[in-house]
N, C-alpha and C positions, 0 to 999 in steps of 0.2 A: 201211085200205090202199086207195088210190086203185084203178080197175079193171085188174086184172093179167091180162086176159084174154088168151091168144096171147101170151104174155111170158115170159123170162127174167128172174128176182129174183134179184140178188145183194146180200149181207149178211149179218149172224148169222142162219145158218140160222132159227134155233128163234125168236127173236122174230120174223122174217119171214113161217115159216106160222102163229104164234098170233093172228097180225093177219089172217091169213087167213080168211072164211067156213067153216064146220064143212061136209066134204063136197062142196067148190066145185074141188078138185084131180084132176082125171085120171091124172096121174102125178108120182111124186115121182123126180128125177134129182139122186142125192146121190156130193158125193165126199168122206164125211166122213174125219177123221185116224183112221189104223188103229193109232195111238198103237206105230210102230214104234221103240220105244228100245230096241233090242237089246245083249243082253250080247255073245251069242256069234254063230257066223253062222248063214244060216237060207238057204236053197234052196231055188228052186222044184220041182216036179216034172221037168224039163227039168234040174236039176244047174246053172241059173243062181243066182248068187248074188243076196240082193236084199239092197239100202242099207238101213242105218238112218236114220230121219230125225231130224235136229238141227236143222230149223225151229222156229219158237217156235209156230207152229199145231198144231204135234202134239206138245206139250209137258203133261205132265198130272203134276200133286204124287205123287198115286199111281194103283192100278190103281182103286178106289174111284171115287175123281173122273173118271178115263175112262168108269168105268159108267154113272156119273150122267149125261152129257154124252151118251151115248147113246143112254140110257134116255130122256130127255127131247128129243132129236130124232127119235127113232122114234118116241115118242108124238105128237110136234106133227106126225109126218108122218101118222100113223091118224087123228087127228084129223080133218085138211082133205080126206082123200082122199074120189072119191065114192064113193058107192055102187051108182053106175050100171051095173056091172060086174059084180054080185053081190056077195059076202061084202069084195071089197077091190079097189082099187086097185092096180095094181101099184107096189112100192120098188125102184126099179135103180139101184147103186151101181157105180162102174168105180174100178180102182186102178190106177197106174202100175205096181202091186208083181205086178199078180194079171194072166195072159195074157190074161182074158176077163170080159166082163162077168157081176155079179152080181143073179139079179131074184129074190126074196120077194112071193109074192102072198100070204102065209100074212095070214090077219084076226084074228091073235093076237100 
């Protein structure tokens, strides 16, 4: 990958930081599919209802195959993160579904 320095990368995620330097990431800014293909309804804490989505981005055979797809951008995101920080980088993901944002600095 060309230099992505001070940049936004958009594209499949996971082939995008695998092409990345191991360690060369300060943060990872994800808003991956929370694979909501709901039966029944589901509430926030606030008693707001939240949509299922029926885009084809969050579309997944089973919950398996969602694992997998997770499993494997969370890894490509440990990957490239630095280590300049101590044990990890911080992962902040936001959802339209979720009031507030979420960050894991966990190095596991």
């Amino acid at each position: 990958m060309d230099d992505a320095r001070d940049s936004v990368i958009e594209g499949d995620c996971i082939e995008s930081m695998r092409r990345l330097p191991e360690g060369s990431v300060d943060l990872v800014f994800a808003d991956p599919p929370y694979n909501l293909q709901l039966e029944g309804e589901l509430r926030r804490p606030d008693n707001s209802r939240v949509d299922a989505c029926d885009d084809a981005w969050d579309q997944f055979a089973s919950f398996a195959d969602y694992d997998r797809f997770t499993r494997d951008w969370l890894t490509a995101a440990r990957r490239c993160r630095t280590r300049r920080f101590g044990s990890s980088a911080p992962i902040t993901t936001f959802s339209a579904s979720a009031p507030s944002c979420r960050t894991s600095a966990s190095g596991s």
